[in-house]
SETI-16103 format. One line per field, with one value per residue (C-alpha): residue in three letters; chain; x, y, z. Coordinates in Angstrom, 2 decimals. Each point is the difference from the previous one (the first is absolute). Layout:
<sites>
residuo [Ala_...] $
cadena [A_...] $
east [X_...] $
north [Y_...] $
up [Z_...] $
</sites>
This chain:
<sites>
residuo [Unk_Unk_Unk_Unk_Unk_Unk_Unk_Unk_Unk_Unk_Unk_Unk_Unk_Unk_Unk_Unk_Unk_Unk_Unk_Unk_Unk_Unk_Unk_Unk_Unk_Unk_Unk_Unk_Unk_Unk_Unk_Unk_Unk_Unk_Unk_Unk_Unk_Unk_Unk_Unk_Unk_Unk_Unk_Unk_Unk_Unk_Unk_Unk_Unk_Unk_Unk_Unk_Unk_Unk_Unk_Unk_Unk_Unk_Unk_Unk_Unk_Unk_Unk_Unk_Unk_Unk_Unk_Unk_Unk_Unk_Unk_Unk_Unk_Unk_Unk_Unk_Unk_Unk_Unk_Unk_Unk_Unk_Unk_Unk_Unk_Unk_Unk_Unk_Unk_Unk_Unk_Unk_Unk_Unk_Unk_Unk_Unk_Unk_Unk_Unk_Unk_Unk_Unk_Unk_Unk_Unk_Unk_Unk_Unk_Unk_Unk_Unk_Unk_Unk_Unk_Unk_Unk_Unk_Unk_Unk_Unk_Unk_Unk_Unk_Unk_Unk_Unk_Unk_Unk_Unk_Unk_Unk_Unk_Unk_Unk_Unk_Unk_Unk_Unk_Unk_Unk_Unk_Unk_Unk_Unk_Unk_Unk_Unk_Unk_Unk_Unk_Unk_Unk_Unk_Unk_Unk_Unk_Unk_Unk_Unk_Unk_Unk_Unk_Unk_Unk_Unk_Unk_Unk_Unk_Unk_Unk_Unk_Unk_Unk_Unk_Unk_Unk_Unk_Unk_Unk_Unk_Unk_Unk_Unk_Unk_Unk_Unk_Unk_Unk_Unk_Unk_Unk_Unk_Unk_Unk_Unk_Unk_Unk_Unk_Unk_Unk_Unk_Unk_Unk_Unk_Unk_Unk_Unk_Unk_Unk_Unk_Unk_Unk_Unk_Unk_Unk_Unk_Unk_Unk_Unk_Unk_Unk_Unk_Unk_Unk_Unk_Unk_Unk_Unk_Unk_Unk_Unk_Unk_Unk_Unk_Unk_Unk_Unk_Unk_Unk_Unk_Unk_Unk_Unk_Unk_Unk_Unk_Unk_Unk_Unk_Unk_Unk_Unk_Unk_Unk_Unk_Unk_Unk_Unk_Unk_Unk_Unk_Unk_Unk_Unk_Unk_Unk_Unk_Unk_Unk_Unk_Unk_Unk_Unk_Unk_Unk_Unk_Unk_Unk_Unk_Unk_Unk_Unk_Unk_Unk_Unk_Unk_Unk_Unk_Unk_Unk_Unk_Unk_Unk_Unk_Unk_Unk_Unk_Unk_Unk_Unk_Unk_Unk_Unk_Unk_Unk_Unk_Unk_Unk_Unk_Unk_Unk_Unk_Unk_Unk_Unk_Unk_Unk_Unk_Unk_Unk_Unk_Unk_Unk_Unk_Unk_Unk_Unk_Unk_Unk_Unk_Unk_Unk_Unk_Unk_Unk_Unk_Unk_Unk_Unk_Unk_Unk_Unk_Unk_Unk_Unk_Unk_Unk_Unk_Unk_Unk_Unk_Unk_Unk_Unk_Unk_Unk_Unk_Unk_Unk_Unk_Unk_Unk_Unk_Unk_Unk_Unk_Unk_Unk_Unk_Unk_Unk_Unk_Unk_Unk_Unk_Unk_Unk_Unk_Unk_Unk_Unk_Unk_Unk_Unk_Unk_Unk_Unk_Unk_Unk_Unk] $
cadena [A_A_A_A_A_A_A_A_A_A_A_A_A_A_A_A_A_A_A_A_A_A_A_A_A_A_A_A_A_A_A_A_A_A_A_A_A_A_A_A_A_A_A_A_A_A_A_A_A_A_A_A_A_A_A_A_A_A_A_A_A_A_A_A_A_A_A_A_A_A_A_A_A_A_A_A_A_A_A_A_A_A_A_A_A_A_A_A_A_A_A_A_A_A_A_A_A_A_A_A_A_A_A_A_A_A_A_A_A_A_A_A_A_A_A_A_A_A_A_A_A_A_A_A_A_A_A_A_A_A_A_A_A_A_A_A_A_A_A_A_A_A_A_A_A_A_A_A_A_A_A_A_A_A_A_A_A_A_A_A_A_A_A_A_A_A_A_A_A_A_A_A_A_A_A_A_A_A_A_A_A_A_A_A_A_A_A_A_A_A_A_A_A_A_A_A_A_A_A_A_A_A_A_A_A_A_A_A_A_A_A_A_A_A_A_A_A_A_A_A_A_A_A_A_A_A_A_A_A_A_A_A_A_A_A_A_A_A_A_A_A_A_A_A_A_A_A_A_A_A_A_A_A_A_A_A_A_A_A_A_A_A_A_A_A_A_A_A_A_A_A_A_A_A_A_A_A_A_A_A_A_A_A_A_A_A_A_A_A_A_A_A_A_A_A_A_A_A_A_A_A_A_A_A_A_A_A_A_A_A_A_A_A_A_A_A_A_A_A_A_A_A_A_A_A_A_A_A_A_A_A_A_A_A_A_A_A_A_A_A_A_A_A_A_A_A_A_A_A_A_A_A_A_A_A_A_A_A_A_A_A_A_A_A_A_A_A_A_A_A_A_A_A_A_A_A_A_A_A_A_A_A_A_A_A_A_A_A_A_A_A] $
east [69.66_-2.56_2.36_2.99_3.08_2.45_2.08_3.00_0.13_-0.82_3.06_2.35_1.78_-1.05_2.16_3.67_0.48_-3.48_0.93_3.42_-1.58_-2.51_3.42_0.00_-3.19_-1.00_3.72_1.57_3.62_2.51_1.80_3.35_-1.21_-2.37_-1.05_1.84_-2.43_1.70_-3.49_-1.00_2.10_-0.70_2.11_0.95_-0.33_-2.70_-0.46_1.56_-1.56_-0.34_-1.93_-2.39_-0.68_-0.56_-2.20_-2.11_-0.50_-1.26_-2.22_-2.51_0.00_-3.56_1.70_2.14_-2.78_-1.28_1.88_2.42_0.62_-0.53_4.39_0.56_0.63_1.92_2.30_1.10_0.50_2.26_2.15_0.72_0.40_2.82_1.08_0.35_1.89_2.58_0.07_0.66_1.68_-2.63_-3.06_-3.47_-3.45_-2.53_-2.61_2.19_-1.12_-3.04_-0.60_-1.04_-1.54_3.89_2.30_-2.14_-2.77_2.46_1.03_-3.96_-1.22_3.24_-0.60_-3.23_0.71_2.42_-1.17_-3.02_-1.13_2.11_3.15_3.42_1.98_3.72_1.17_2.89_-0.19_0.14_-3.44_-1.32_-3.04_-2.52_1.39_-0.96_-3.18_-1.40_0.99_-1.64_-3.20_0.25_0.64_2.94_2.90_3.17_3.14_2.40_3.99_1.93_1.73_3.68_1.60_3.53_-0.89_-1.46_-3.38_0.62_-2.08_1.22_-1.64_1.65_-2.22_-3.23_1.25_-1.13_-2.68_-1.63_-2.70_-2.85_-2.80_2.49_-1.14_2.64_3.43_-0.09_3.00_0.38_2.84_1.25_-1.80_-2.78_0.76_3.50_1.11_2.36_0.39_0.44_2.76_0.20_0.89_-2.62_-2.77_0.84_0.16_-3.29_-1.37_2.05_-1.85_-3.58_0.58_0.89_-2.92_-2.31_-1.36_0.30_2.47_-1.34_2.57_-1.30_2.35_-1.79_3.37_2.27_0.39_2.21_2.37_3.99_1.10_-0.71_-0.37_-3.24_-0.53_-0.44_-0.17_-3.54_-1.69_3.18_-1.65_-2.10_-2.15_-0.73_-3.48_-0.36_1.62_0.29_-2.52_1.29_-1.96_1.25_-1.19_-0.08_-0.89_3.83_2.30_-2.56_-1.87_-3.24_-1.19_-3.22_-0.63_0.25_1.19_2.35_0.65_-0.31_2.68_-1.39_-0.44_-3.20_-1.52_0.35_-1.11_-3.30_-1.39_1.52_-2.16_-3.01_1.08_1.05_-3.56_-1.75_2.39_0.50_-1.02_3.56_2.63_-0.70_0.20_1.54_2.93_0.56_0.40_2.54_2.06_-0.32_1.30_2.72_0.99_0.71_1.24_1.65_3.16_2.19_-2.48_0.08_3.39_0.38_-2.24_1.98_3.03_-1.67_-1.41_3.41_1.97_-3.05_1.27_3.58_-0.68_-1.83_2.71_1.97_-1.61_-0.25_3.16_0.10_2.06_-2.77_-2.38_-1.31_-2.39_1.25_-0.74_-0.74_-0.81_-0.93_-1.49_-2.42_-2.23_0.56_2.46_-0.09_0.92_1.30_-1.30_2.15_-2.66_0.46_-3.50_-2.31_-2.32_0.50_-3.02_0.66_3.18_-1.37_-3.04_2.42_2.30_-3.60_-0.90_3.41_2.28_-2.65_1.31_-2.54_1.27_-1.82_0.48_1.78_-2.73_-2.90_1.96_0.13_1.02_3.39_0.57_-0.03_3.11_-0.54_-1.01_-0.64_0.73_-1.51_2.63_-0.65_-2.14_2.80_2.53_3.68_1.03_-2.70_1.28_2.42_-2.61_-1.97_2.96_0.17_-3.14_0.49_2.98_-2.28_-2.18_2.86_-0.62] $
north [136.47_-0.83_-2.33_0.46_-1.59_-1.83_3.57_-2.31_-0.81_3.31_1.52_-2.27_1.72_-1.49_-3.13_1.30_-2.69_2.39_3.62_-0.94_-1.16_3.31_2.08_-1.67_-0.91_0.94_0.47_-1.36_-0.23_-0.28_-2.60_1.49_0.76_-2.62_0.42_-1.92_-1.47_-0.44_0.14_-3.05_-3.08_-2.60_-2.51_0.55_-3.32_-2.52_-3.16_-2.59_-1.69_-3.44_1.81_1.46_-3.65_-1.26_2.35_-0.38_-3.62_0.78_2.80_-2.81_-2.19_0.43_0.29_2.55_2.26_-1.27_1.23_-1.94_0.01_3.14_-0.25_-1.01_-3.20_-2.61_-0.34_3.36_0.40_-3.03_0.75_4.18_-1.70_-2.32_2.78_2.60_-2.73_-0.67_3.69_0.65_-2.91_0.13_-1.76_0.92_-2.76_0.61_0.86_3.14_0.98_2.42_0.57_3.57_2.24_1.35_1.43_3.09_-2.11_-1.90_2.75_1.74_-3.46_-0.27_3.56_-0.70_-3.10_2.11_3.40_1.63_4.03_1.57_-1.96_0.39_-1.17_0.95_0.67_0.77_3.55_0.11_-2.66_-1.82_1.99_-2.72_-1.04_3.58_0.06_-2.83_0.74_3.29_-2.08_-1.92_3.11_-1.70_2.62_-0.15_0.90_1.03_-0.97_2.70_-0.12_-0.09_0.23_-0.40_-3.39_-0.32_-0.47_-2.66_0.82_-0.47_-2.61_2.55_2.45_-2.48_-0.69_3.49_0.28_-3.26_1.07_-1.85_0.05_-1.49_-3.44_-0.55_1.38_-0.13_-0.39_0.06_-1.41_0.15_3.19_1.78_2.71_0.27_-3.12_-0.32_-3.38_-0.40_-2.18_-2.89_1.42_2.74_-2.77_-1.52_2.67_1.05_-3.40_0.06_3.22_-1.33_-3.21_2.12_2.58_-3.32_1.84_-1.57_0.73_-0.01_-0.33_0.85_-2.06_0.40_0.84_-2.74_-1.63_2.83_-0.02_0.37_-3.06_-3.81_-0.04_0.21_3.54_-0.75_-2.75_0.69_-3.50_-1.55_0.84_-2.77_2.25_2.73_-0.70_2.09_3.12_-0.34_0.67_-0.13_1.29_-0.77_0.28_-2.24_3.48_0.66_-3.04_-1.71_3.40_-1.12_3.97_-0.24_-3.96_1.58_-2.89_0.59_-1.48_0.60_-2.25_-0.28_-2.11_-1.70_2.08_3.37_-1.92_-1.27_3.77_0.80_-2.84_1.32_3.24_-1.35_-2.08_3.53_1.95_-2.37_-3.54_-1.06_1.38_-0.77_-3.37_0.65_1.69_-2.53_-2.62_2.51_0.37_-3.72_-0.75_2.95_-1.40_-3.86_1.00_3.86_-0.34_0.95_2.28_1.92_-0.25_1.53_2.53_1.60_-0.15_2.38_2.23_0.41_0.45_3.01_1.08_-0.29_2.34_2.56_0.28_0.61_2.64_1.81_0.44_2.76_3.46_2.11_-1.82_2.51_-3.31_-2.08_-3.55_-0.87_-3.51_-2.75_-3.50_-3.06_2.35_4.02_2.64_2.97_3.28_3.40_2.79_3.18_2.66_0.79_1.19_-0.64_-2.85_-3.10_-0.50_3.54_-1.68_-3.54_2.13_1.69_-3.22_-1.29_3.04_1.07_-2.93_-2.79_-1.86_-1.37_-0.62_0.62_2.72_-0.75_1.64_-3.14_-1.88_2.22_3.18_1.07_-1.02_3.05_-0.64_-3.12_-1.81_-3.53_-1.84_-3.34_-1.06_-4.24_0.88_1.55_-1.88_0.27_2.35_2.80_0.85_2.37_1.76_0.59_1.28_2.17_1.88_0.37_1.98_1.56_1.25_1.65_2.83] $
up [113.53_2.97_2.05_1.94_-0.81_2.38_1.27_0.49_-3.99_-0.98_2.12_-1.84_-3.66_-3.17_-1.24_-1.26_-3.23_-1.29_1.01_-1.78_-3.25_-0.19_-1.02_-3.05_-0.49_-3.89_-0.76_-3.03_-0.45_-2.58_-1.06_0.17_3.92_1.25_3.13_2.83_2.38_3.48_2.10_0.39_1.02_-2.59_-1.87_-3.09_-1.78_-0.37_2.02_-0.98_-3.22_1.87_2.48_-1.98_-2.07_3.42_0.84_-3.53_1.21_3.41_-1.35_-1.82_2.96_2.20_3.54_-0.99_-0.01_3.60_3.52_1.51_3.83_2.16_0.59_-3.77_-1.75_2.05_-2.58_-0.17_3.68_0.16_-3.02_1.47_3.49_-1.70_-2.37_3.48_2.08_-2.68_-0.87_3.48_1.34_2.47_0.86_-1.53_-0.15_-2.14_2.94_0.58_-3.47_-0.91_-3.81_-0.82_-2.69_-0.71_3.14_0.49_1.09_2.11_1.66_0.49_1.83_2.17_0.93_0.69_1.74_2.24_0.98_0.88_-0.60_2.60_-0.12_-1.72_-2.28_-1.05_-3.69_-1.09_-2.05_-3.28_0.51_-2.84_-0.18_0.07_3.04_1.64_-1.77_1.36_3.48_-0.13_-1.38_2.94_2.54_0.78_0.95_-2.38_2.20_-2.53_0.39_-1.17_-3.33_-0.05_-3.52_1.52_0.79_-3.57_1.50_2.62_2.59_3.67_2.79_2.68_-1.32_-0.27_3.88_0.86_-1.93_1.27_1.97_2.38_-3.17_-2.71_-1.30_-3.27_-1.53_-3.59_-2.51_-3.60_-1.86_-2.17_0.79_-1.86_-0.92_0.96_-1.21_2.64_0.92_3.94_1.52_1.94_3.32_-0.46_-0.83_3.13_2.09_-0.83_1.06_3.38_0.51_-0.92_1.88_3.03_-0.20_-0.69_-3.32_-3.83_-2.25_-3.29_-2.95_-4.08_-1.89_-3.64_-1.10_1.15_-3.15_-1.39_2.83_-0.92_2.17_-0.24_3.75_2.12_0.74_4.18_2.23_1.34_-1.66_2.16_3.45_1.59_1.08_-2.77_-0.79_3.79_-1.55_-3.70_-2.72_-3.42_-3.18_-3.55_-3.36_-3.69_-1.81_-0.58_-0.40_-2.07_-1.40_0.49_1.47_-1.32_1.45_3.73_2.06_2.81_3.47_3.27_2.56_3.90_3.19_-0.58_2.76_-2.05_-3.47_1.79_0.06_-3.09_-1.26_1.30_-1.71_-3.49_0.64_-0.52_-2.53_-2.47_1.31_-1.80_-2.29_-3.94_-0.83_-3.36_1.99_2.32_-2.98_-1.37_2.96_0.82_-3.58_0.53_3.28_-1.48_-3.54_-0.25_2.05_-2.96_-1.44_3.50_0.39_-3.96_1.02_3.14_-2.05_-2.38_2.61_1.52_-3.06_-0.07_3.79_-1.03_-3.19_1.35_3.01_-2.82_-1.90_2.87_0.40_-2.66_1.47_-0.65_1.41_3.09_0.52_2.84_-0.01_4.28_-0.65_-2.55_0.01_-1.41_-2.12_1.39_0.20_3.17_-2.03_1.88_-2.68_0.36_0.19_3.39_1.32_-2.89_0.88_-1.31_-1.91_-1.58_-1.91_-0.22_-2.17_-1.83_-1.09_-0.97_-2.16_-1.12_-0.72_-0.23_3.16_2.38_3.66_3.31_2.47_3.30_1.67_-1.05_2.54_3.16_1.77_-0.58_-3.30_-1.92_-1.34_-1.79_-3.11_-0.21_-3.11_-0.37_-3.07_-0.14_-3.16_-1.86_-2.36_1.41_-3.63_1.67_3.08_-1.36_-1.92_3.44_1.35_-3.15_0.71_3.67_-1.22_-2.49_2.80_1.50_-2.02] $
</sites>
């Protein structure tokens, strides 16, 4: 081609979910093998069937097909604001509430909102890769916290501390964390915040997952503090307690400072997030309490049987951490490269996982499985051909 691309695109790798899906692309498998698609964290069940007649009705009505406000729908941004202050036991309004395209858009406009080329930002290693994508897009400067499987993938605010430098405009978290699926506690939460409230820089927390949580209780006291729309920016997603993935509507949670350039962003991206998926997560939000609740039973009954499985003697595997929809995976092949045996389980034993490596330096030794897809009765056969590939 004539034209010159954008250098700062074209020096980031190809999307993961894609490369992943080329191993078996043209592949057909047997039934007495099928293959076992861990890529890609999706649910593994339909909406609910009240859902989608609710969203057959507001398909043939004319202003479904118009935008709504720049923010989202009034409605919907009053019912997560009550839905995040019970949740919580904090306080959220609905003007600290930005409607997005999904959470990845949430978290491209508040990155955009916060940081400028040349500044920093600190994530946690192993990164959801989107997250380091899109800062690399912006030539904003991941700094990387180290990744400490003896702590099951918690990272460490002593470490962020030191790290923390002069150009650093946001820490971001993840849990329950993608890809780890280590879900971070309560002291560590706060910590972090303490630490970002200090430096005077945003903590930015991904909670897509906190509807699979173990525990009944909030997961952190942030939404207690008077004062967290100074520090705080929460992101959160309807893809995966109501699995509505293809829909994309997600949220973004800010002081109305931060959500008035994120506005003008949105404004230019998108204008506003899907109608159609707003109605679904409004309708989720007033009318799928039980269904959600049903639903995080099942994925944790999934959790609980795969942390069983592996607990097989033969099993060279070691299982580092597990959570919401993913499972951190030491392979024992000591110096082969990750993606070397995620290829092979992919070729060889029809299991599809991704490499350590797609999220960050230092992860040769690791596989992560994203498992939330896969019925309770199969998580002994993926243990099965893990032990397979043992040779």
């Amino acid at each position: 081609m004539s034209y010159r691309v954008n250098p700062l695109l074209g020096a980031v790798a190809a999307p993961p979910i894609a490369e992943a899906h080329r191993w078996i692309e043209g592949r057909s498998f047997p039934p007495e093998k099928p293959l076992l698609d861990l890529a890609q964290a999706v649910p593994g069940y339909a909406p609910d069937e009240a859902l989608a007649t609710h969203l057959a009705g507001e398909a043939v009505r004319p202003e479904t097909a118009r935008y709504t406000e720049i923010e989202g729908r009034p409605a919907l941004r009053a019912a997560l604001a009550e839905h995040m202050s019970a949740f919580y036991r904090g306080r959220v309004a609905p003007a600290q509430v930005c409607i997005t395209a999904g959470c990845n858009q949430a978290f491209c406009l508040a990155m955009m909102a916060l940081a400028q080329a040349g500044d920093e930002v600190i994530l946690p290693a192993p990164f959801y890769f989107n997250h380091q994508m899109w800062l690399e897009m912006l030539g904003v400067r991941p700094v990387h916290l180290s990744f400490q499987p003896e702590r099951a993938g918690v990272p460490d605010a002593i470490e962020a501390a030191r790290l923390l430098g002069p150009r650093c405009r946001a820490i971001v978290l993840v849990t329950p964390n993608n890809p780890t699926g280590a879900i971070y506690p309560p002291p560590v939460i706060d910590a972090f915040y303490r630490l970002a409230k200090e430096r005077g820089v945003a903590l930015v927390l991904d909670e897509t997952y906190k509807d699979f949580l173990p525990d009944d209780g909030p997961p952190h006291a942030l939404f207690q503090e008077p004062d967290w729309p100074e520090t705080l920016v929460q992101l959160y997603s309807f893809s995966k307690v109501f699995a509505l993935t293809g829909y994309r509507v997600g949220a973004l949670l800010a002081g109305p400072a931060l959500l008035a350039e994120v506005a003008k962003a949105m404004d230019c991206v998108a204008i506003c997030a899907p109608r159609i998926g707003q109605a679904a997560a409004l309708f989720g939000l007033g009318h799928l309490e039980a269904w959600r609740q049903d639903k995080r039973r099942l994925i944790l009954s999934r959790i609980g049987a795969l942390q069983e499985a592996f607990r097989r003697n033969e099993l060279n595997y070691a299982l580092i951490s597990a959570g919401a929809y993913f499972a951190y995976v030491r392979h024992p092949f000591a110096g082969t490269p990750a993606a070397d045996v995620a290829w092979r389980l992919a070729a060889e034993h029809n299991l599809l996982c991704l490499p350590g490596s797609m999220f960050g330096p230092g992860q040769e030794a690791y596989l992560r499985f994203a498992f939330a897809n896969m019925e309770a009765a199969r998580m002994p056969e993926i243990v099965q051909r893990l032990v397979d590939s043992q040779g």
